[in-house]
N, C-alpha and C positions, 0 to 999 in steps of 0.2 A: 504494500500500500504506500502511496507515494508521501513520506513527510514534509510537510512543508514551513517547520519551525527553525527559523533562522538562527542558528548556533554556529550555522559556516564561516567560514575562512572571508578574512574581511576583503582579500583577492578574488573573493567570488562575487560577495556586494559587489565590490567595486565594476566588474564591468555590467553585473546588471542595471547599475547605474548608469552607464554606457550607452544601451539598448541591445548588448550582446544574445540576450537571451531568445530561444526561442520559447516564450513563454506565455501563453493567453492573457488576456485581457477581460474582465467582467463582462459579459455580453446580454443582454434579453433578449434568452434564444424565442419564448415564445409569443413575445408580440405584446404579453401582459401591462396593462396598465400599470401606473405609480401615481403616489399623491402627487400633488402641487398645491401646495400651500402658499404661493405666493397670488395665488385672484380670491376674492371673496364671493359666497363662501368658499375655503377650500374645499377641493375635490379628493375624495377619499375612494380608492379602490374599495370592492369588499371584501376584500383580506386584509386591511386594515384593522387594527384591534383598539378600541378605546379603551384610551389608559386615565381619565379624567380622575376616575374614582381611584386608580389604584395610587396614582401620585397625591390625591387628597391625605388619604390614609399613611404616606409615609412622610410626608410633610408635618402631619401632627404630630408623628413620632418624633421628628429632627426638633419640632419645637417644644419638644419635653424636653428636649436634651440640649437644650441650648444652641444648636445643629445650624450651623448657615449652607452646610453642602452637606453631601453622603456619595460614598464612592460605592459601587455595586460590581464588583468583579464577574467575569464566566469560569465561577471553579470551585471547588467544594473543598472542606478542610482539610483534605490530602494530596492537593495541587493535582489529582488524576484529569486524567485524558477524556475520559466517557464519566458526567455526574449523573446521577438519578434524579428522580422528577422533583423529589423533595429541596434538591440543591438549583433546581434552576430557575435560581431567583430573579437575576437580570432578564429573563423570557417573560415572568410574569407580572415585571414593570413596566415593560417597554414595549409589550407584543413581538420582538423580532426573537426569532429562534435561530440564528444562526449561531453557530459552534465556537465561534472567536469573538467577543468584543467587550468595551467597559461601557456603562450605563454610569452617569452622577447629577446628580439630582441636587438645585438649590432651591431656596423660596420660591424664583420667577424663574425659573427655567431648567431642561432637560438635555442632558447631549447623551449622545451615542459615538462613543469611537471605535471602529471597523475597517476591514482592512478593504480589499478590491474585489476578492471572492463574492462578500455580502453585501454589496452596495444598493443592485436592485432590490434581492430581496427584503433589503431597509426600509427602502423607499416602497414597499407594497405593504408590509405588516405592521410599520410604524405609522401614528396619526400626528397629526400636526403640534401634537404638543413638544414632540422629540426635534433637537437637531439630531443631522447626522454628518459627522466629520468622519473625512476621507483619510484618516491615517489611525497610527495605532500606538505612537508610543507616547509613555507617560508624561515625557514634556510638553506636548501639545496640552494632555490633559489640565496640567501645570497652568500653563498659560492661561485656559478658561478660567482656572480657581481663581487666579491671581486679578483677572478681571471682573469676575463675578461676585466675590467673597469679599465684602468690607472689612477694612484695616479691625483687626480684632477680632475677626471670626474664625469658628471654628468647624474643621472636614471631620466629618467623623467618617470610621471601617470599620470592617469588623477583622479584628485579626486573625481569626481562622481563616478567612480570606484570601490573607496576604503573606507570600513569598517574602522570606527573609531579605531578599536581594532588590521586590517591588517595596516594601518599606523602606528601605534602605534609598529608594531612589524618590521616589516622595521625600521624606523627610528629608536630604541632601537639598532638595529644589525648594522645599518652603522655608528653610530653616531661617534663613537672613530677610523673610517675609512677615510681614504684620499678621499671619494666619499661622494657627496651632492647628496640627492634624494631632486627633481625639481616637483613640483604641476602645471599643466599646463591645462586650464581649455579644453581649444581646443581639442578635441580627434585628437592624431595626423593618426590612423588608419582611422578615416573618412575622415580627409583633403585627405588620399593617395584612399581610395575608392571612394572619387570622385561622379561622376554621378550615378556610377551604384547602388550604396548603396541605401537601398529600404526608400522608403518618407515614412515619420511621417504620422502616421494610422492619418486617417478625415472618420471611422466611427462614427454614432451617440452618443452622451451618455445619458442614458436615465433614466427616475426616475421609479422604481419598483412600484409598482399599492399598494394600501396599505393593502391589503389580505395580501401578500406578507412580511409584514415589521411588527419587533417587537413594537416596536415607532417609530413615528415622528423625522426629522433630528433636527427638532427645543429644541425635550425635550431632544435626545442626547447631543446636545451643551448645553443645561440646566445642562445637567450633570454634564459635564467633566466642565464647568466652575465653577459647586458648590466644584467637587474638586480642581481644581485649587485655590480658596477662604479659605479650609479648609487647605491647603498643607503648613507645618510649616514654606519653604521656601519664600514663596508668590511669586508665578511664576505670569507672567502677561501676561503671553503665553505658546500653546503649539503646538510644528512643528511635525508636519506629515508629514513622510516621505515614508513608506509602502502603498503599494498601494492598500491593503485591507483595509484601517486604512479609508481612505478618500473615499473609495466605501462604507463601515458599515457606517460611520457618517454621510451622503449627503441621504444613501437609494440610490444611482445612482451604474448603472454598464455601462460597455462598453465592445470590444470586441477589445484591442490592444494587449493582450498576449494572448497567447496558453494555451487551458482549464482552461483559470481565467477570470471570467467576470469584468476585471479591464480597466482601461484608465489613460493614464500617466499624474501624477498628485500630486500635493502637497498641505498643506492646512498648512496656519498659521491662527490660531484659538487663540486672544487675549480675554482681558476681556471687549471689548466694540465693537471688531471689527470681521469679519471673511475675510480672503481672500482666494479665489481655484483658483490656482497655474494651469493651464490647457488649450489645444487646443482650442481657443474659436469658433472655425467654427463647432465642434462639436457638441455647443450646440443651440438649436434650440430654438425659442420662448418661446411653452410652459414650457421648460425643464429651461429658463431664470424665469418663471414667476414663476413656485416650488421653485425656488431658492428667489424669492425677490432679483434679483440683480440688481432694478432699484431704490431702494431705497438705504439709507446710513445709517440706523441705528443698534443697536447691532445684529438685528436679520435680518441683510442684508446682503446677500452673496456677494463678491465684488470681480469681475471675471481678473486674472489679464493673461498674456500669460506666459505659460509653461516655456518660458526661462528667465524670471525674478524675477525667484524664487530666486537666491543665492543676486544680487544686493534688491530686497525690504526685503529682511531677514538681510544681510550686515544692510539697511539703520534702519528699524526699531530697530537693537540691538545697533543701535548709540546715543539711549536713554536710559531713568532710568529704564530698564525692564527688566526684567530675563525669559528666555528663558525654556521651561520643553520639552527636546528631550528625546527618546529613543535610548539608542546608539546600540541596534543591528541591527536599520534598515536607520539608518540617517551615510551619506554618510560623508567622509571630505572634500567634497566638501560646505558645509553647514556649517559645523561643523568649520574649520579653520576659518571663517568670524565672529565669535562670540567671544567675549572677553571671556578666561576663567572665568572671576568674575562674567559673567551675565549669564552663564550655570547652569543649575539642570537637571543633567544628572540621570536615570537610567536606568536599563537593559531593559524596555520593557517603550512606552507611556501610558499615560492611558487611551486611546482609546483603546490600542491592550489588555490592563488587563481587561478591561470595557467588551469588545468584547467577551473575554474568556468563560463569564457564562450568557448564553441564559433565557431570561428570558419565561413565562409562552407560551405566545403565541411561539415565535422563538422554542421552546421545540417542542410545537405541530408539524409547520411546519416543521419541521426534520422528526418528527415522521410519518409525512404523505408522504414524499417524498421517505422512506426506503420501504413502503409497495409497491410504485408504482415499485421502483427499485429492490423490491424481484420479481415482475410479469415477469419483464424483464429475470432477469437471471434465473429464473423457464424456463421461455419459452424453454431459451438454452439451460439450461442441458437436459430437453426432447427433442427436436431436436436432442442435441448432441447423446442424448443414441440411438435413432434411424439411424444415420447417422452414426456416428465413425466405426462399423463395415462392412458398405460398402468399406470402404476405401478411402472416398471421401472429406476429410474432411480436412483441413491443418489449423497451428497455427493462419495463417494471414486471411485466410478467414472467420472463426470463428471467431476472434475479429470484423469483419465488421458486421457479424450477429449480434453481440450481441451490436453493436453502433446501430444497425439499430431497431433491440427493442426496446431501450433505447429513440430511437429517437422518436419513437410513442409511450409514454408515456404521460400524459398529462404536461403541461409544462415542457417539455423538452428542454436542451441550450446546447448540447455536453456530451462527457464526461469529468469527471476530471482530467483525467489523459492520458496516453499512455497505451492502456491496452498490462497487460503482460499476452499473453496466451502463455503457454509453456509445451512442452510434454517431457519426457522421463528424458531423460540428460539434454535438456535447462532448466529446473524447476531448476535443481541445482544452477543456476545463480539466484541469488536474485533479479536483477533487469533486465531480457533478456526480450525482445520484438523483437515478428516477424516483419520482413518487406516483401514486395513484391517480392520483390527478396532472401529472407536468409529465410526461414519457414521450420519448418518439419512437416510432415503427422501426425495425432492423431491414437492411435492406442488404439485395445482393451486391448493388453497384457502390454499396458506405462501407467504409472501415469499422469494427465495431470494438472495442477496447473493453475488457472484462478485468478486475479488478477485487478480488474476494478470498475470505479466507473463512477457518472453522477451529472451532473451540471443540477438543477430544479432551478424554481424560488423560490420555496418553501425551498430547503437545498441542500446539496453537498454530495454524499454517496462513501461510500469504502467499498469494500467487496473481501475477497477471500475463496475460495474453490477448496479441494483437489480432486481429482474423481477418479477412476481406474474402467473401465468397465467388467475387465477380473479378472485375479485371482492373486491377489498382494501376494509377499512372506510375510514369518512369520515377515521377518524383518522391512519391511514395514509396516505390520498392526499395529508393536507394537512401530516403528517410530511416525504414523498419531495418535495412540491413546496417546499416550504422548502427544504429538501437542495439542490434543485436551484436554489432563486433565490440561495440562500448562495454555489454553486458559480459562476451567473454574473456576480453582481456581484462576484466577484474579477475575475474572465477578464475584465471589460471593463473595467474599471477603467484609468485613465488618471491618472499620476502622476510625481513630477518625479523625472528620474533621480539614483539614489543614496540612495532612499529603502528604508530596513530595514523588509523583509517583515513585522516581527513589528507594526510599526505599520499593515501593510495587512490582516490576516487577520481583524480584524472585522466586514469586509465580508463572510465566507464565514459568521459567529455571526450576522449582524445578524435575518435574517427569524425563527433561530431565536428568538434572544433576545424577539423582538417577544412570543410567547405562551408565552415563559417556559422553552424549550426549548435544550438545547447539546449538544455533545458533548463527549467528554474525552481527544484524541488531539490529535496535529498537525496545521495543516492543509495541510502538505505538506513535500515534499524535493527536492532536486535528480536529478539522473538522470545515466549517461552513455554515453558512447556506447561499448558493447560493454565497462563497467566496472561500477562497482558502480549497484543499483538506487534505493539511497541514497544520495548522493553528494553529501559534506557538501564547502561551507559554504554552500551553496544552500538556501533556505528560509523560515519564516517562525517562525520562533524566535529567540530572544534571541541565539545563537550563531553565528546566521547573518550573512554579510556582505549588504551595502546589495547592491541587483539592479542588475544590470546588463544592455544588450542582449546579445542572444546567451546568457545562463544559459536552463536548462531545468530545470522546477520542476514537481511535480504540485502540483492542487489539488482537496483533497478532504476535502469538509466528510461531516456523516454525522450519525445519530442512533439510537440504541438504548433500543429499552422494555426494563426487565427480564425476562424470561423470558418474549420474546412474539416480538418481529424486531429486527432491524436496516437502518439504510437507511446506505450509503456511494457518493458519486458522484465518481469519478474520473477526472480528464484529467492528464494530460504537456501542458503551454503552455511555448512559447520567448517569451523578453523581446525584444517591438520596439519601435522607435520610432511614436512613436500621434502621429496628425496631428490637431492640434490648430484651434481655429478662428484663437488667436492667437497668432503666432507671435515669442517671445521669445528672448533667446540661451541660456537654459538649457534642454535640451531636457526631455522627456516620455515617458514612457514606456507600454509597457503589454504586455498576453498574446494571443499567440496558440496557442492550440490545435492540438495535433495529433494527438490521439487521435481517433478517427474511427470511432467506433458510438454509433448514435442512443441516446437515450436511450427507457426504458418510455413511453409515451403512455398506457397504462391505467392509471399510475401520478399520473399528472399533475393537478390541481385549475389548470385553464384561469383560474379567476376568479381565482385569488388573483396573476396573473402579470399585470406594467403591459403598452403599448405597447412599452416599450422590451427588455423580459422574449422577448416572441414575436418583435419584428424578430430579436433576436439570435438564437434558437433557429430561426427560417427561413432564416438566410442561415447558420448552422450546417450545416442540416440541407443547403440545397443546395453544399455546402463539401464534406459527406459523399460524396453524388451524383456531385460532379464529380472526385473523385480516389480514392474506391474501387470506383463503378460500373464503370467500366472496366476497374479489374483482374480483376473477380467474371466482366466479360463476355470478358473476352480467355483467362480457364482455363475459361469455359461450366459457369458455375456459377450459372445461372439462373436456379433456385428462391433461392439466395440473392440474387440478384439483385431479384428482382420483390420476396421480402421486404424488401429494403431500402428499394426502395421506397415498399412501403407505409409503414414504420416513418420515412420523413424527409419525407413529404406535410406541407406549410407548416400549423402548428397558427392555427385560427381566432380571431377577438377575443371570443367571445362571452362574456358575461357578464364582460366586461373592469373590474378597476378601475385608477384609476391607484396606484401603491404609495406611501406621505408617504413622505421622506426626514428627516422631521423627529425619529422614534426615532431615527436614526442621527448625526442633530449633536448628540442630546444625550448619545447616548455617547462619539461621536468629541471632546465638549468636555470629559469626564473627563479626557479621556488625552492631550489636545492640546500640553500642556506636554512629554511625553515623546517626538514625535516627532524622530527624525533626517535630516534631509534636505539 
């Protein structure tokens, strides 16, 4: 799935800056109306949502509290990726449901800051009470305050809300300002939602069957407390605040967020003691008895209610103890209660570094979950090829086929994502998903871009692929084959262990760049096993930590014309050890692959691909052959069968060139200085 959060290489801004990229633009694919609020009366689409009454009700709140602003973030107290309905507070202020943006709200007035993705859709589901500014970072926000907010007022947030790093950037910009930003733990958007705001999920939480599970929660906490012992500072805890962090170390998942098998939850993990921080009606006897939480000893779990995480963290750091947080996922809600002297902050916990590199079994279990999740999307693309040409066939309906696949899988839990199926022109949008009402038809003569993945208990999978049924221009085939020579020369790439992704992923830009072509996404993420789809600190961004054997990372380069297609080619590859011809004492690394659906062949320009371009896509293809044919043949799935076939038949040399590598040392000699290894 294509990330699109900016932690890159500031060499990469910089020539988006430029207009380097090949990268879409906000479009109104379908003709849809927007407000205009500049004629009287304003004209309001009917997906516009009146927000009259709900800005009433938070307005009275701000003027209990002394309040001349209130800041409204898109994110829940775990900094997660996907909130549940109860956290999406900024949606049911402001009417706009898009996935990214800040709402702040003063006496006279509302803004909405968003990026380019959601601009129309702004402008259809917002009423005129809302501005909406066209950018995204917190200076802009800044600037409104400092205009709107009379000398002596005060912003209030809530700090569960707020990223150590977005407090931190607020308060640096107001600080020499006649305006105090106010911490206020009460959400004052829930006081004003009242009743109707939806209850605190009381589904089950449950402990994974131990097929399922790399180790024991027990030898986990073994772990991390041998490093906590070894760690120079001598932490005497460590606060989990990510709600994958406390799912991987428990072996428990739940069902409170959308396509993350998570449950809201925190865990202070000392050197004698454990507490889980969580909805206790959720757990159930036996789920109490995995746990040992009727004992009180070091390997006893000691179950406390969800909201007295900040007061027993407050009370425990009122001792001689130093605290080991990770600050890109621990809140200042947390974070302000702790003395600075008894903090040992750094950028990730070591749960979430621990979690990063899978070990032998977790390996397998990935491994086994991607074949089950090739049968699935095999199925569809056969389906599709027979289907698409009737005419019968739409962006939205075809995502449910292929949930429904997916869902007869063996352990199957969802998918992990919101699949983007997108045909023509919508592919051009890196991140467009059909809905029931906004889809376009699949056509033979359109490109059609599938983007999706599934939640096993076994592992978490991401995959995309490009298709065209009909007869794609020149320009197209030598687009996807780019795509696709970007996509291999990462995967085969061979490199000294410890080396940071964000110095290898211009291997994935390189063919594009050769004729002046990029794209403007990530070129991948970590993955995990039956956790999140993105599963940071894996990757190939500035943020990312150096690779390691064992991490599992997608890679996937792409390319998009403006209102025409899109191309993105997606695998899930585990980091191994890559044999080398000489062998030194630092070792080597490299990708392997284990997504497992062939790539389009109609989509392919054969000339523009070296020697070494087709060996790899032939011993791909029979890689394919030899660990999904079997499964296709052992459920007598036939036709999918034979088509598989055809679709991994060894591609021929003809009109072969060799590819220079010499574009690429004289980019790789830009940037040579900057690498970490």
């Amino acid at each position: 799935m294509a990330w699109a959060r900016w932690g890159c290489c500031p060499w990469l801004v910089f020539l988006c800056a430029l207009g380097a990229w090949g990268h879409p633009k906000a479009v109104n694919l379908t003709g849809e109306d927007v407000r205009n609020c500049s004629i009287s009366p304003p004209y309001l689409p009917v997906t516009a949502v009146n927000t009259t009454a709900q800005l009433t009700a938070l307005r009275q709140q701000m003027h209990n509290q002394s309040l001349s602003a209130y800041i409204i973030p898109e994110t829940d107290a775990h900094m997660s990726e996907y909130i549940g309905k109860r956290d999406k507070r900024r949606a049911w202020i402001t009417g706009f449901t898009g996935s990214a943006g800040t709402a702040v709200v003063s006496m006279g007035k509302a803004g909405l800051w968003t990026d380019s993705r959601y601009w129309t859709q702004a402008e259809r589901q917002m009423d005129c009470n809302w501005e909406l500014h066209k950018e995204v970072d917190i200076t802009s926000i800044v600037t409104w305050l400092l205009a709107e907010v009379p000398a002596g007022g005060h912003v209030g947030f809530d700090p569960f809300l707020f990223s150590i790093g977005s407090w931190k950037s607020y308060y640096t910009a107001l600080k020499n300002s006649n305006i105090q930003l106010v911490s206020i733990t009460d959400n004052l958007v829930d006081l004003a939602w009242g009743s109707e705001k939806p209850l605190f999920p009381s589904q089950p939480i449950y402990a994974l069957k131990e097929a399922f599970t790399g180790s024991t929660w027990k030898e986990k906490v073994s772990d991390i407390r041998s490093q906590m012992q070894k760690h120079r500072k001598g932490p005497t805890a460590v606060l989990l605040s990510a709600l994958d962090e406390t799912a991987w170390l428990f072996n428990l998942r739940g069902s409170d967020i959308p396509y993350n098998p998570f449950f809201y939850s925190y865990t202070l993990l000392t050197d004698s003691s454990i507490r889980l921080f969580v909805n206790k009606s959720c757990l159930d006897s036996e789920t109490l008895k995995y746990l040992n939480s009727s004992c009180s000893g070091s390997m006893c779990v000691q179950i406390e209610n969800y909201s007295q995480v900040r007061g027993s963290v407050q009370t425990y750091a009122s001792g001689d103890v130093k605290i080991w947080i990770g600050t890109s996922y621990t809140t200042y809600g947390l974070y302000e209660v702790i003395p600075l002297e008894k903090l040992i902050e750094d950028t990730y916990s070591p749960v979430m570094v621990t979690k990063a590199v899978k070990n032998s079994k977790e390996q397998a279990l990935l491994r086994a979950s991607h074949v089950r999740d090739a049968v699935a999307v095999i199925r569809y693309l056969v389906w599709l090829e027979k289907n698409v040409p009737k005419g019968t066939v739409d962006e939205f309906s075809g995502a449910e086929l292929l949930d429904k696949f997916r869902g007869e899988e063996d352990f199957s839990s969802g998918p992990s994502f919101e699949t983007i199926s997108a045909s023509g022109l919508n592919a051009a949008l890196a991140h467009y998903s059909p809905t029931k009402e906004q889809h376009r038809k699949l056509s033979s003569d359109e490109m059609y871009l599938l983007d999706s993945g599934g939640q096993y208990w076994d592992g978490t999978t991401d995959i995309t692929r490009t298709v065209h049924w009909g007869t794609p221009s020149a320009f197209q085939k030598e687009a996807y084959t780019r795509v696709l020579i970007g996509n291999i020369d990462l995967s085969r790439l061979v490199f000294p262990a410890s080396t940071s992704g964000r110095m290898m992923e211009i291997f994935a830009r390189r063919a594009l760049w050769d004729v002046g072509l990029n794209y403007g996404h990530g070129t991948g993420h970590g993955i995990g096993n039956f956790l999140c789809v993105h599963e940071w600190p894996v990757g190939f961004q500035s943020g990312n930590i150096p690779m390691a054997k064992g991490m599992f990372t997608s890679i996937e380069p792409g390319y998009y014309q403006d209102g025409e297609f899109g191309i993105r080619i997606e695998d899930v590859a585990v980091v191994v050890e890559a044999k080398t011809k000489v062998n030194i004492q630092k070792s080597y690394l490299t990708f392997e692959v284990v997504s497992l659906v062939p790539y389009d062949g109609n989509l392919i320009d054969i000339s523009l691909l070296s020697s070494e371009h087709l060996q790899y896509l032939n011993h791909y293809y029979q890689t394919i052959r030899e660990k999904v044919g079997p499964e296709l043949q052992r459920r007598q799935l036939q036709e999918e069968f034979q088509w598989l076939q055809r679709h991994t038949e060894p591609l021929s040399a003809r009109a072969l060139r060799t590819t220079s590598l010499a574009p690429l040392l004289v980019v790789s000699s830009l940037i040579i200085l900057g690498w970490s290894v």
